[in-house]
C-alpha positions as CSV (number, residue, x, y, z in Angstrom):
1,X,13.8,34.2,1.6
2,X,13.9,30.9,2.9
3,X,14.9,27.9,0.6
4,X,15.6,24.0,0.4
5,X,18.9,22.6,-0.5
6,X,17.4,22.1,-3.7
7,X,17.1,25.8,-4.1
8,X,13.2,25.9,-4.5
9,X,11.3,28.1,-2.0
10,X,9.9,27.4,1.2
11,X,6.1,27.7,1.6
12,X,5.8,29.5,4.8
13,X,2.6,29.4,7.4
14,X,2.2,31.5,10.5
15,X,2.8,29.8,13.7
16,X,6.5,28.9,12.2
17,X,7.7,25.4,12.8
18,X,4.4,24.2,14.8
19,X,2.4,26.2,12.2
20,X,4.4,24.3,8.8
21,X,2.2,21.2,10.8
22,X,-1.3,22.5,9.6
23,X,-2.2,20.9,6.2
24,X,-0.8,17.3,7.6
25,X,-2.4,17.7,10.2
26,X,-5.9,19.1,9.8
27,X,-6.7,16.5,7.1
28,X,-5.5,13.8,9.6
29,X,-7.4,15.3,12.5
30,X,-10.7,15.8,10.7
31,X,-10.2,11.9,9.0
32,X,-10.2,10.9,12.5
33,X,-13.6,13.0,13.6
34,X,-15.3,12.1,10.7
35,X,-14.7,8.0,11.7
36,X,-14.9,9.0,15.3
37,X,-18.4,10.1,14.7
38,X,-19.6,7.5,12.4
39,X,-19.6,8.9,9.3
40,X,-16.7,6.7,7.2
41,X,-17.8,6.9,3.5
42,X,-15.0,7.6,1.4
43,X,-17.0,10.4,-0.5
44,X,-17.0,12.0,3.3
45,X,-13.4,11.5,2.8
46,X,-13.4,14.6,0.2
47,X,-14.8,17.4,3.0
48,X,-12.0,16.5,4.8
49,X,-9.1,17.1,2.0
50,X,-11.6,20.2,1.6
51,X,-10.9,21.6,5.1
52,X,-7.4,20.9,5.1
53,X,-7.0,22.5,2.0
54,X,-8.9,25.9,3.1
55,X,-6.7,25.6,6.9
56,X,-3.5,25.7,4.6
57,X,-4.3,28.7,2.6
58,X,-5.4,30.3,6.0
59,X,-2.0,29.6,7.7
60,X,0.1,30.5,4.4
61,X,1.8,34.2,4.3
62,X,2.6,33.6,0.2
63,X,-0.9,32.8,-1.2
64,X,0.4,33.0,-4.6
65,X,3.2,30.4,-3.5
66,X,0.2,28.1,-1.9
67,X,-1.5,28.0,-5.0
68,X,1.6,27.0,-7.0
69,X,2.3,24.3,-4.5
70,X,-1.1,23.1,-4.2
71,X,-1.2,22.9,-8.2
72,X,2.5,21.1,-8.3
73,X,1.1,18.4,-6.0
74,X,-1.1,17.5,-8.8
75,X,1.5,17.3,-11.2
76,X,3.4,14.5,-9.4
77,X,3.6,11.6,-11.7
78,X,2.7,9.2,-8.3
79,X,-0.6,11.7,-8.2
80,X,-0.8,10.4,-12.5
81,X,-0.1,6.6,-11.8
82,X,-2.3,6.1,-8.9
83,X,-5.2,7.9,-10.6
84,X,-5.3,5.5,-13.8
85,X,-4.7,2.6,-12.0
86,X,-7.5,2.9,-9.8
87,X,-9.6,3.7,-12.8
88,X,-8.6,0.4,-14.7
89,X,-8.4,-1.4,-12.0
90,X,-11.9,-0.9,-10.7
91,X,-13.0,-1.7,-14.7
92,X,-11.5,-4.9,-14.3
93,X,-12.7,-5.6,-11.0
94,X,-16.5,-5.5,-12.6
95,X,-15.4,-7.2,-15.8
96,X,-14.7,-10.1,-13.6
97,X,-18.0,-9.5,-11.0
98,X,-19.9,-8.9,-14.3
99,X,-19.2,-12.3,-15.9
100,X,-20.5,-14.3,-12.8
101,X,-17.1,-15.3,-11.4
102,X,-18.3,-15.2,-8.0
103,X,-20.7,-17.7,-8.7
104,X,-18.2,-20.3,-10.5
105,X,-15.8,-20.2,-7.7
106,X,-18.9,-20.3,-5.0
107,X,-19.7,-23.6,-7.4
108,X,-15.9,-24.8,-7.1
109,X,-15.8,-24.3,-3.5
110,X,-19.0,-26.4,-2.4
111,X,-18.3,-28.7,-4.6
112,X,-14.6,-29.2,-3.4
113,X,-16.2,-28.9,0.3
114,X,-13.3,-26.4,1.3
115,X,-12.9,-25.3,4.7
116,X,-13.8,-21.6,4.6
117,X,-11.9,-20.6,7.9
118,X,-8.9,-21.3,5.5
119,X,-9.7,-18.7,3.2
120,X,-8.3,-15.8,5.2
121,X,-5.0,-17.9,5.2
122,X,-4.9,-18.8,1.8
123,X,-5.9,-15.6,0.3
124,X,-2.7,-13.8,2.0
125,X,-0.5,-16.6,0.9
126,X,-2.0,-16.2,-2.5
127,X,-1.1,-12.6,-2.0
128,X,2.7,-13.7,-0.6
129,X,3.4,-15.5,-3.8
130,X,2.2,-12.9,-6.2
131,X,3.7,-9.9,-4.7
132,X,7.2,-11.7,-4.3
133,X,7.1,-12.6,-7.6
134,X,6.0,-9.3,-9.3
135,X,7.3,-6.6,-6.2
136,X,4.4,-4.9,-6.3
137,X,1.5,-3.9,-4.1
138,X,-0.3,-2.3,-6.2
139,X,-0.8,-5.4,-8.4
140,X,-1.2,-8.0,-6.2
141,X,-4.3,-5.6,-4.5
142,X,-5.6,-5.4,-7.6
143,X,-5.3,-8.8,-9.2
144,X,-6.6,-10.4,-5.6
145,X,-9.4,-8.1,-4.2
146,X,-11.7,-8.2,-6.9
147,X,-11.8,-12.1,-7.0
148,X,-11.6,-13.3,-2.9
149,X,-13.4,-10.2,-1.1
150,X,-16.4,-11.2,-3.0
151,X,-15.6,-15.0,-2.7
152,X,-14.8,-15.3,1.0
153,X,-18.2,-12.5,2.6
154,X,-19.7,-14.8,0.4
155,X,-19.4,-17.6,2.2
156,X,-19.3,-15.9,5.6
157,X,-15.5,-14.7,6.0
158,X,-14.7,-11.5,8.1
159,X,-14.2,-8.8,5.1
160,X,-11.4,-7.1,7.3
161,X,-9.9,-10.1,8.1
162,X,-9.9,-11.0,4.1
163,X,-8.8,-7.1,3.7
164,X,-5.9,-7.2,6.2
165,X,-4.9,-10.6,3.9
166,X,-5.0,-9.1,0.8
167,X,-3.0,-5.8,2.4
168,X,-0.4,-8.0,4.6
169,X,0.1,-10.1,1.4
170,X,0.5,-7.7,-0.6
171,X,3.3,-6.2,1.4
172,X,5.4,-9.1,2.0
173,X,6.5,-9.2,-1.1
174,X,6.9,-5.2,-1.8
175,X,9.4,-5.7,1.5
176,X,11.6,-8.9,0.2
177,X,11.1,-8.8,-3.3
178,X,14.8,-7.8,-5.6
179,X,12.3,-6.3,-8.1
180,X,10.6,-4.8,-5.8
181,X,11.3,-0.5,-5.9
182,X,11.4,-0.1,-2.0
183,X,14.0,-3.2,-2.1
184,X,15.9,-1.4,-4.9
185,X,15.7,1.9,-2.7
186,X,16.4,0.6,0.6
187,X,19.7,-0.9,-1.2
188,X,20.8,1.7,-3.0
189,X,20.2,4.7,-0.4
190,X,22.3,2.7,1.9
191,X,25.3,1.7,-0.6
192,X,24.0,-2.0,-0.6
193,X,23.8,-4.7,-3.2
194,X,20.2,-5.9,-3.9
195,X,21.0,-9.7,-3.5
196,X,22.9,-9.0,-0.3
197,X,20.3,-7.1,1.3
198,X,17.4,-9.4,0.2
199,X,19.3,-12.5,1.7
200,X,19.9,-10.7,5.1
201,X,16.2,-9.9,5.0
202,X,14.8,-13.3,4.8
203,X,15.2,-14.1,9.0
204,X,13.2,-10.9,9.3
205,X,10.5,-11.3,6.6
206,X,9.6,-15.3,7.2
207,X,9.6,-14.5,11.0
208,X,6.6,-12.1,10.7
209,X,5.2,-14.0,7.7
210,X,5.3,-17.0,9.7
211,X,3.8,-15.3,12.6
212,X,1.1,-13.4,10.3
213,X,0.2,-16.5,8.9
214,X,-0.4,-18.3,12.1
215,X,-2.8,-15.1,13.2
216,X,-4.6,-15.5,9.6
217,X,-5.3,-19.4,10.3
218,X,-6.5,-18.7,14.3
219,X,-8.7,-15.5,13.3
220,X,-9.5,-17.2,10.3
221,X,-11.8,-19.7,12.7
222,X,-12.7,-17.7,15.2
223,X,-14.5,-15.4,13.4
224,X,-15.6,-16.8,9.7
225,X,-19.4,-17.6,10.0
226,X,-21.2,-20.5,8.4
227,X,-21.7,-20.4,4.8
228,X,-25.7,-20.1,3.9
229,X,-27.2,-23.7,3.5
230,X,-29.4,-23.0,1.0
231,X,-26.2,-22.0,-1.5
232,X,-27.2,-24.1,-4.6
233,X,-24.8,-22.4,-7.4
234,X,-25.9,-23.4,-11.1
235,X,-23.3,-25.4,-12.5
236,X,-23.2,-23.9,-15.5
237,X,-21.3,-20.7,-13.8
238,X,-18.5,-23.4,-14.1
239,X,-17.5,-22.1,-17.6
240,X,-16.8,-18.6,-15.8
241,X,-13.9,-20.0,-14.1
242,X,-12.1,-19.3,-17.5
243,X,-12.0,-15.5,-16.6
244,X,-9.4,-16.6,-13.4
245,X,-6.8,-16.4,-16.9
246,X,-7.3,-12.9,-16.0
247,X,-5.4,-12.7,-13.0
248,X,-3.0,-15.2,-14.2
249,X,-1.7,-13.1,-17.3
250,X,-1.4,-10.1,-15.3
251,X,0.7,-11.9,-13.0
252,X,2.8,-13.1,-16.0
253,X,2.7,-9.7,-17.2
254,X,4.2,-8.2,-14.5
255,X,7.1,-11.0,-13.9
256,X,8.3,-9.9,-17.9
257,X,8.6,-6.0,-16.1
258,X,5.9,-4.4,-17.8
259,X,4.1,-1.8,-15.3
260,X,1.0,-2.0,-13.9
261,X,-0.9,0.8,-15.8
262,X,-0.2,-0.7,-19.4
263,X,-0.9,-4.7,-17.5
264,X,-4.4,-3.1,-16.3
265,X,-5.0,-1.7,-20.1
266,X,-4.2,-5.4,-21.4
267,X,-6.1,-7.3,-18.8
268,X,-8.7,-4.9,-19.2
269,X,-9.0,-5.8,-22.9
270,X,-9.2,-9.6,-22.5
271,X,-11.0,-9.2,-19.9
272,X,-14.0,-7.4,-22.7
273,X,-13.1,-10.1,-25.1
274,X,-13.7,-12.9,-23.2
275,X,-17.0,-11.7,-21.6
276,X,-18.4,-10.9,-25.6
277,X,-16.9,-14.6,-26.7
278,X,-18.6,-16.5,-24.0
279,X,-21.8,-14.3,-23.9
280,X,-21.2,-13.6,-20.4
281,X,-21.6,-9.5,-21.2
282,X,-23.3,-8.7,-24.3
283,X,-21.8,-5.9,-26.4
284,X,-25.2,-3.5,-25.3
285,X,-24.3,-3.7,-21.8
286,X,-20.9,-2.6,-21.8
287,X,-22.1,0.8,-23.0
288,X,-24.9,1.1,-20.2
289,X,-24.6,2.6,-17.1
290,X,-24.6,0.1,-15.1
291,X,-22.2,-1.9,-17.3
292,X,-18.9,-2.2,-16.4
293,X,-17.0,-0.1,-17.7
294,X,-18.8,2.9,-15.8
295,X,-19.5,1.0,-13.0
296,X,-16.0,0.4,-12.8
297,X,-15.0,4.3,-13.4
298,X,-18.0,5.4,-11.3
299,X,-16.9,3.1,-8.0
300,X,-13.2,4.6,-8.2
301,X,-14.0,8.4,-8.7
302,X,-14.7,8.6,-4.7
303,X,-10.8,7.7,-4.0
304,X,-9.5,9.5,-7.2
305,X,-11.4,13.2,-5.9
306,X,-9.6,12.1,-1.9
307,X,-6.2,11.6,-4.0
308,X,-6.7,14.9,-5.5
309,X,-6.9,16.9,-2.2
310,X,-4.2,14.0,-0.3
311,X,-1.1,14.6,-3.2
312,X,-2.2,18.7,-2.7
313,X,-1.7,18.6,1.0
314,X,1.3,16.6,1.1
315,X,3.2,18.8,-1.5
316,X,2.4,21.8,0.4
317,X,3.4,19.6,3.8
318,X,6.2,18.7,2.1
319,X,7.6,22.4,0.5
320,X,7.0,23.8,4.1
321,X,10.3,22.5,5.1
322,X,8.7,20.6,8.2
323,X,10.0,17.4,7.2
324,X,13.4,18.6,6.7
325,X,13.7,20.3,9.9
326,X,12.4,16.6,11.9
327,X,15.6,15.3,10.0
328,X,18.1,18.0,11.0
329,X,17.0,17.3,14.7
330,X,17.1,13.9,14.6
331,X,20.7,13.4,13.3
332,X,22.1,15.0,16.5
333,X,20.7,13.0,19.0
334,X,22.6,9.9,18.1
335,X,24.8,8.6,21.1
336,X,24.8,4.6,20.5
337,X,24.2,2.4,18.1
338,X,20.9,1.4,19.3
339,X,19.5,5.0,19.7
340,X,21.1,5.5,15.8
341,X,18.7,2.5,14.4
342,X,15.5,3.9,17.0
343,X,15.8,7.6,15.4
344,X,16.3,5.8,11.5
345,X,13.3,3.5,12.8
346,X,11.3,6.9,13.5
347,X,12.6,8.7,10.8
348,X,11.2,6.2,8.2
349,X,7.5,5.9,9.9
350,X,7.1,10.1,10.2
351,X,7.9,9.6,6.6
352,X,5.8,7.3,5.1
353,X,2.8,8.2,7.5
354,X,3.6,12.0,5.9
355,X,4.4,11.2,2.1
356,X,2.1,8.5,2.2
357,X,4.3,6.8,-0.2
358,X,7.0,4.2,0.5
359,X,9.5,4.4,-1.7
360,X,9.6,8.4,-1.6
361,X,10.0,8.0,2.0
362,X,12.6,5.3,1.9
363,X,14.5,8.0,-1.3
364,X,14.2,10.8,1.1
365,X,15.5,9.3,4.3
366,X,17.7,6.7,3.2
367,X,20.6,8.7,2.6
368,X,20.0,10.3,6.0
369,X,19.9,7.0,7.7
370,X,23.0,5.8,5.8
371,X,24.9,8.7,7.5
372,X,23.3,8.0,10.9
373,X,24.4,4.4,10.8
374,X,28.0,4.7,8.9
375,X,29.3,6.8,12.2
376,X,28.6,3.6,14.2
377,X,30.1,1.5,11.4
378,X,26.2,-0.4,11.4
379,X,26.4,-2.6,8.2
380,X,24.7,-1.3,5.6
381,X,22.1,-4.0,4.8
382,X,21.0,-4.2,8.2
383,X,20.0,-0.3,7.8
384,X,18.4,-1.2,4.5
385,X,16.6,-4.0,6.1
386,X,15.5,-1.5,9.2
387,X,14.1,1.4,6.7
388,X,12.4,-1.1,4.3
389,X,10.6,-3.0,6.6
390,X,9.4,-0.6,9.1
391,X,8.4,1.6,5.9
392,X,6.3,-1.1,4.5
393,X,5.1,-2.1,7.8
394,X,3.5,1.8,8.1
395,X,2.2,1.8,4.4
396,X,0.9,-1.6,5.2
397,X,-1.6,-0.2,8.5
398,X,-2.1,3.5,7.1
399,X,-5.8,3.9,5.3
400,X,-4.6,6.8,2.7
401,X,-1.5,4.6,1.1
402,X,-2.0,4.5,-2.4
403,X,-2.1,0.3,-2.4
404,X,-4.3,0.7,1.3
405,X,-6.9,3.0,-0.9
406,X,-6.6,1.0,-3.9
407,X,-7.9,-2.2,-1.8
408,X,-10.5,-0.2,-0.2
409,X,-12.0,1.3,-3.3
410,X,-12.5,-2.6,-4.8
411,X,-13.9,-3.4,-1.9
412,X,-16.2,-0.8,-1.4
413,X,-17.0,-1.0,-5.3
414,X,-17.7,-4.9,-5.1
415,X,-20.7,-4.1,-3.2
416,X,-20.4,-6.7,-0.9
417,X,-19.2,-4.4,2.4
418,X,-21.9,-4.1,5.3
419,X,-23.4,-0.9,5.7
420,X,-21.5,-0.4,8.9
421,X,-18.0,-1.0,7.5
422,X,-15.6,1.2,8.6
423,X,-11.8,1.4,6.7
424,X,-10.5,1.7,10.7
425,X,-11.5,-1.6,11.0
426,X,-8.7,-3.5,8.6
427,X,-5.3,-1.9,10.3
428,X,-6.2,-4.2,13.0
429,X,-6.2,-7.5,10.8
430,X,-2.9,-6.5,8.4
431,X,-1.0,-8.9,10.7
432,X,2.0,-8.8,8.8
433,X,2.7,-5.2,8.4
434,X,2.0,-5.4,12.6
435,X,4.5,-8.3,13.1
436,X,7.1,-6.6,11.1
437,X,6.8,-3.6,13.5
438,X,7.6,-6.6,16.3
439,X,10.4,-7.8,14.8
440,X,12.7,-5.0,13.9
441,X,11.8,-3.2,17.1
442,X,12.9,-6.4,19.0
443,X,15.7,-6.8,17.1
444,X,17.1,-2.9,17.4
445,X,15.9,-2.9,21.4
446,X,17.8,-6.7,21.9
447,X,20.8,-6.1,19.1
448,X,19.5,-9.0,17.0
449,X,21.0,-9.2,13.9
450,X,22.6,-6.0,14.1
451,X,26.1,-6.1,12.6
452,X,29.3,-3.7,12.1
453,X,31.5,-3.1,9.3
454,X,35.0,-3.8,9.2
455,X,38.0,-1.6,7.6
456,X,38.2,-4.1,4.8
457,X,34.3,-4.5,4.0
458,X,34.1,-0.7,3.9
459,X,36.8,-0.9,1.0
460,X,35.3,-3.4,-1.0
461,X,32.0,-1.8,-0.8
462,X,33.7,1.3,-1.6
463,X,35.4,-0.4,-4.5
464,X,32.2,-2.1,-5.9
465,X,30.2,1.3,-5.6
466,X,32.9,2.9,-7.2
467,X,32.7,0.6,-9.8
């Protein structure tokens, strides 16, 4: 009987190593068919989780095993999380859409004469500042999406440009951010201080923000259309501009460390208030079908049912023992310091593209990489720095991360997408999830910024960890 170090059993499929491939892999492959051939509806979404499901329990030898694997996937308190926030946060996405928000900052923005080819710039700085304040990308999607999708299609703006914002945003601060759990991770895995590491990480994070930012502002003219000139917005939508306290409280929220189910429950709740104070949503509608609370649960369900079959396959991915055997290859290859940080580099993006999930990826190869690096003496925050950024780099341009989904869904719920849309179409535009892939590959192919340890560091480290 085959077994991991942790002493569970393995989940074994015919075809052996190659074989331990299938569920990853046929929901990936069918993903891609279904978008190849046109058909991109997240609903679609579920016939592929379907087929990958029914390819696993072909290929398994212990269908009694599969089932409890399958099950366990859906036990994973991730699976929990992601489920309720979608729900809450796709309530408080038509809470705001409901009141007439849209309108009020259409009103602000003719009246101010903004440029709109600045949107796509400002709505990922807007995004910068919230998720390196709170460390979250789940959050910052949420708190964003709902308010300047809407806003910037509105007044002609590329929706995956806006997308790729809200996404490349949204990550910047997940990657630099101290309270951030894949900066806490990334640290910790590697035998790092938090401060230290977040320090040494600024060159790397402003030089593909800066970069990103730059692509934002050029895109954002080439391809934002003209606003309709007949857009007369009453100004008495003006008083809706009191619902952007919303978004502002949940950002406060966050900062005091409360998480972001119990933020969306509050939010959620003033959000209701306001709307029956100011007569924006009567108490009737909010119990109709088209009110928002159902709207809201009703435009999340499609990415809730996908999550269902995604945390299945990945556990049974996962309890294979496929991952663990990449690992074991990989740490024998090593010759120079160089090849160390291109197989941790790897490592970290066959991880997150298979657990879907950042910080998991960065728990379960960080100590790996640690042990990689330490036998070139590599300091230890420059393999923090290497594993973080390239992990939220991959999270940032993969469509079934949780925070990727979680934008999609409030898009796709705000009713504003063109028929045609296609999720494949925002990977393109997350500029700075693509820059971060150009600077740490640069800087691991050219040696830039990498670093060694001396005796003495390794004993204070080893003092302070001790400690």
């Amino acid at each position: 009987m085959h077994e991991h170090e942790d002493g569970s059993q393995k989940l074994a499929f015919y075809g052996g190593e190659v074989g331990s491939w299938a569920p990853i892999l046929s929901l990936v492959l069918f993903m891609i068919g279904l978008v190849v051939t046109g058909h991109v509806s997240l609903k679609l979404f579920w016939t592929a989780g379907f087929f990958a499901l029914c390819v696993s329990f072909l290929f398994a030898k212990d269908k009694k095993l599969f089932n409890s694997t399958a099950l366990s996937g859906l036990t994973d308190p991730m699976f929990s999380v992601l489920c309720m926030a979608f729900i809450l946060a796709g309530i408080l996405s038509q809470l705001l859409r409901q009141s007439g928000l849209i309108n009020g900052l259409l009103w602000l923005t003719t009246t101010l004469h903004l440029n709109t080819s600045f949107i796509p710039l400002i709505t990922f700085l807007t995004c910068v500042m919230i998720s390196t304040s709170c460390g979250t990308t789940g959050g910052t999607v949420s708190t964003v999406t709902p308010i300047m999708l809407p806003l910037a299609v509105s007044l002609g703006c590329n929706p995956s440009l806006i997308m790729g914002a809200i996404i490349s945003g949204s990550y910047f601060g997940d990657n630099l951010a101290p309270i951030s759990d894949t900066t806490i991770a990334s640290a910790y895995t590697q035998e790092a201080e938090v401060p230290a590491v977040v320090r040494s990480r600024l060159v790397y994070s402003l030089t593909a923000g800066f970069a990103a930012a730059l692509l934002f502002m050029y895109f954002g003219f080439k391809t934002t259309g003209t606003a309709p000139e007949n857009l007369n917005i009453d100004p008495a939508y003006a008083k809706t501009l009191i619902m952007l306290i919303i978004p502002v409280i949940m950002v406060i929220l966050m900062l005091r460390g409360m998480d972001l189910v119990p933020t969306l429950i509050v939010c959620n709740m003033i959000g209701i208030g306001l709307n029956l104070i100011l007569g924006f949503v009567g108490l009737e509608k909010l119990f109709l079908a088209d009110g928002p609370i159902i709207a809201g649960i009703e435009g999340m369900l499609s990415i809730v049912v996908f999550c269902m079959f995604l945390f299945q396959i990945l556990q049974l991915t996962k309890q294979s023992g496929a991952f663990d055997t990449i690992i074991e290859k990989a740490q024998s290859i090593c010759k120079t310091p160089m090849q160390s940080e291109l197989v941790c580099a790897f490592l970290i993006i066959f991880a997150v593209a298979t657990i879907a999930i950042s910080t998991v990826a960065i728990v379960v190869v960080g100590p790996i990489a640690r042990q990689i690096l330490k036998k070139f003496n590599i300091d230890r925050k420059r393999g923090a720095n290497i594993i973080d950024g390239l992990g939220a780099a991959t999270a940032g341009v993969l469509p079934y991360n949780g925070s990727f989904m979680m934008a999609t869904a409030l898009a796709v719920s705000s009713g504003v997408l063109p028929d045609d849309f296609s999720v494949l179409s925002i990977p393109p535009y997350s500029f700075h999830c693509i820059m971060l892939f150009v600077v740490f590959f640069i800087s691991i192919f050219t040696g830039w910024g990498r670093k060694f340890e001396t005796p003495e560091e390794k004993v204070q480290v080893a003092e302070l960890t001790n400690n």
